[in-house]
C-alpha positions as CSV (number, residue, x, y, z in Angstrom):
1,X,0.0,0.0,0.0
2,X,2.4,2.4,0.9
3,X,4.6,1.5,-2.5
4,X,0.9,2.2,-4.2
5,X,1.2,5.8,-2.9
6,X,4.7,6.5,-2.4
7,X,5.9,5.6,-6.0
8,X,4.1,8.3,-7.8
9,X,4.6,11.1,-5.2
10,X,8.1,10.4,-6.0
11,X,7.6,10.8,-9.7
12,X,6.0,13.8,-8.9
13,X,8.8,15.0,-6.7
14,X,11.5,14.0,-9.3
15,X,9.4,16.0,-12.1
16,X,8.7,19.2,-10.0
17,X,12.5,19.2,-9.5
18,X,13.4,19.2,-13.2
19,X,10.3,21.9,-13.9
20,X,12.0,23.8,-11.0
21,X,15.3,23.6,-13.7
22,X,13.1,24.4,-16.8
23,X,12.5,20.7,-17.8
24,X,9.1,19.8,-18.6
25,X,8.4,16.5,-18.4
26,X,4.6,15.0,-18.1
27,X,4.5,12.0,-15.7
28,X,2.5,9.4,-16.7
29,X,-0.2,7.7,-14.8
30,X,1.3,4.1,-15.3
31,X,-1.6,2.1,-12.6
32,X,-4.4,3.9,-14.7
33,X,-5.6,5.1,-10.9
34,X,-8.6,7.3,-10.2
35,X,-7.7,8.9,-6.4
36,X,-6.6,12.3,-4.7
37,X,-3.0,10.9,-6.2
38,X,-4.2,10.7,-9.7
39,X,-5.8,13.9,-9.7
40,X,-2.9,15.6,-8.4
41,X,-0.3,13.9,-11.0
42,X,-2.8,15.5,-13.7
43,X,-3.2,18.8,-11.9
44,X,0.7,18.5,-12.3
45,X,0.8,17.9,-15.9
46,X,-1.9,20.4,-16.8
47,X,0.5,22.7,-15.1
48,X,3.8,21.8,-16.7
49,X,2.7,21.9,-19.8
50,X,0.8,25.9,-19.1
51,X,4.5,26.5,-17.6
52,X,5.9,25.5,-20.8
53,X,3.8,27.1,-23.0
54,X,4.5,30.4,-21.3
55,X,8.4,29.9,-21.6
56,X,8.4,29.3,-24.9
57,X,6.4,32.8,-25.4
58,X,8.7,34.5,-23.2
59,X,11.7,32.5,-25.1
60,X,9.9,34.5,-28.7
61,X,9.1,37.3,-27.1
62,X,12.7,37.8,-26.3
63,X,14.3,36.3,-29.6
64,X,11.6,39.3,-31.1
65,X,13.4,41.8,-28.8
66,X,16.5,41.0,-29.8
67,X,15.9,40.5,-33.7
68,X,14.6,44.2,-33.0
69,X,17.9,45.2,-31.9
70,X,19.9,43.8,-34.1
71,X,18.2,45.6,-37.2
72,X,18.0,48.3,-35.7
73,X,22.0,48.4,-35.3
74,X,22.1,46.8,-38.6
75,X,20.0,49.9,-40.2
76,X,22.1,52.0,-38.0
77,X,25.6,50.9,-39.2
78,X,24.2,51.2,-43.0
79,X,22.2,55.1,-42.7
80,X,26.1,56.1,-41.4
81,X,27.5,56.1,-45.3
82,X,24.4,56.3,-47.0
83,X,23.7,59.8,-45.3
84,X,27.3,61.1,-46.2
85,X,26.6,59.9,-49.6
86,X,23.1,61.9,-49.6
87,X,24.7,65.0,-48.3
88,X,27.8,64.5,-50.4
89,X,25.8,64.1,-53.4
90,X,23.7,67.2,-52.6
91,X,26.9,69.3,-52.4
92,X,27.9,68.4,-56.0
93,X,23.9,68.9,-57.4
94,X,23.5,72.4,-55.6
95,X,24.8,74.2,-58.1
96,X,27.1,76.2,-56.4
97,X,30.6,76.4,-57.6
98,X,32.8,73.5,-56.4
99,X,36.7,73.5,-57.8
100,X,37.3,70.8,-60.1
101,X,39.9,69.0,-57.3
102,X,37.1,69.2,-54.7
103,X,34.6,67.6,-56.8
104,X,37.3,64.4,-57.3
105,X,37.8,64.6,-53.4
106,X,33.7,64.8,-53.2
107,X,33.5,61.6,-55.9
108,X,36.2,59.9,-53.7
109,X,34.1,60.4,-50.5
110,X,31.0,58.9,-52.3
111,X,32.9,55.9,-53.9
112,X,34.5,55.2,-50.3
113,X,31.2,55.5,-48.4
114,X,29.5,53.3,-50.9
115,X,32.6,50.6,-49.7
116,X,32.1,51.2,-46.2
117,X,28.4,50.3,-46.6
118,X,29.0,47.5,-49.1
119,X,31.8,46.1,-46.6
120,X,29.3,46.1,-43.6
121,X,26.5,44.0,-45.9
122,X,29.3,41.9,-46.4
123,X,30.4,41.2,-43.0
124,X,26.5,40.8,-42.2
125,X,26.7,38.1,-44.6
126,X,29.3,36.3,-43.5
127,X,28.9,36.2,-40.1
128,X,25.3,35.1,-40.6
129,X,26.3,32.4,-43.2
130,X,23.9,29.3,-42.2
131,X,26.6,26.8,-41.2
132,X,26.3,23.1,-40.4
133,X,26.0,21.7,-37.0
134,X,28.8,19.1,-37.6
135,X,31.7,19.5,-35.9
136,X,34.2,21.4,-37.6
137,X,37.4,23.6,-36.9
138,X,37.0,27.2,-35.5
139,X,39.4,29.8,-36.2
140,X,38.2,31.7,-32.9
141,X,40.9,35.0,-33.7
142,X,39.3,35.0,-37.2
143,X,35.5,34.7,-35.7
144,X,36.6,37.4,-33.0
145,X,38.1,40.1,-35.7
146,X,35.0,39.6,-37.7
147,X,32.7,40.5,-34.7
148,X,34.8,43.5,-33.6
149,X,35.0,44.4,-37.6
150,X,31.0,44.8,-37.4
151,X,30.7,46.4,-34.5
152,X,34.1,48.5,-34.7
153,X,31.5,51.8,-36.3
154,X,29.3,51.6,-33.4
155,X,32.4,51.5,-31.0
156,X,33.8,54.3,-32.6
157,X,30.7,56.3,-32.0
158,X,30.5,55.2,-28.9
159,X,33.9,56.9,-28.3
160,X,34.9,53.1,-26.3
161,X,38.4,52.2,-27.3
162,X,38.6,48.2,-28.0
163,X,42.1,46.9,-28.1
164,X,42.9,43.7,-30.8
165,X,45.4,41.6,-28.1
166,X,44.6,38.3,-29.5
167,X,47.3,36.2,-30.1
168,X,47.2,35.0,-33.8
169,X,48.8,31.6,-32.4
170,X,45.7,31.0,-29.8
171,X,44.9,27.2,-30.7
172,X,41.8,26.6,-32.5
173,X,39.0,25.4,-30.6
174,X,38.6,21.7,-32.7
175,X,42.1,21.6,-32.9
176,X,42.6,20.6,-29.4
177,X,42.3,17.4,-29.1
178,X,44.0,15.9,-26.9
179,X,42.8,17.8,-23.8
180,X,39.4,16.0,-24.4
181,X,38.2,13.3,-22.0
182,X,37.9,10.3,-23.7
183,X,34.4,8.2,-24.5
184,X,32.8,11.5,-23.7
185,X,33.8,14.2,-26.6
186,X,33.8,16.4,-23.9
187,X,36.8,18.7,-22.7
188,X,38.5,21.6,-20.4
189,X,41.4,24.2,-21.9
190,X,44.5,23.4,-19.8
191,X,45.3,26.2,-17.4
């Protein structure tokens, strides 16, 4: 008898302490009972899966926010040389009298905004490349030059100063082998 009660308060125990760490999982009603404990193990399911639900919304909601923020850098890092090109351009149609040698410095700026903004879309693209999930090598300087590249505008702006130490002989993440415990494809960095 007390087995017949003790066993699913147990499973209930064991699941309310992995929905306490974000795990969902339903427990099943394996006697096919119909008491107080029954009752209570679907109580507990009904609420799992309402918790779950409600993650997952705040899991969007916040993917959403951040999506948000990213264009709006994004949009940010492109209006920079597409507004000196605007301006720059409207200084050579105003029909005032420019000097010949400031109109080629003026056609210079355009042609060197119009880089800038085509080297940003270009870093956007490569960062965001869809990759694989295999397993592959990582060149982590490479990846961390590339992130500093597309932020370096807004860091400018932001009048931060953001140093490039990284040793071009740091190993590469895949590399390193041998530091990884075997059977389990897991591993630590030496210190």
């Amino acid at each position: 008898m007390a087995r017949h009660v003790l066993r699913p308060i147990l499973r209930l125990r064991n699941a309310t302490l992995s929905a306490s760490r974000g795990i969902f999982v339903p427990i099943r009603d394996e006697e096919g009972r119909k008491d107080e404990v029954a009752d209570l193990v679907a109580a507990f399911n009904r609420m799992a899966k309402e918790l779950e639900a409600r993650e997952e919304k705040i899991v969007h909601s916040r993917k959403i926010a951040s999506l948000g923020t990213l264009v709006s850098g994004i949009a940010h890092e492109l209006n920079n040389p597409i507004n000196n090109i605007v301006l720059t351009v409207d200084s050579l149609i105003s029909g005032r009298k420019i000097p010949e040698e400031k109109k080629a410095e003026l056609l210079d700026d355009i042609l060197g905004q119009a880089m800038r903004a085509s080297e940003i879309v270009k870093n956007l693209l490569e960062f965001s490349r869809a990759e694989t999930s295999a397993y592959r090598e990582l060149d982590l300087v490479r990846l961390l030059r590339e992130t500093m590249k597309i932020a370096e505008n807004h860091i400018n702006v932001s009048k931060v100063r953001l140093h490039d130490e990284i040793p071009d002989t740091l190993p590469s993440i895949y590399g390193n082998r041998r530091h990884r415990v075997p059977g389990t494809g897991q591993g630590k960095m030496p210190r």
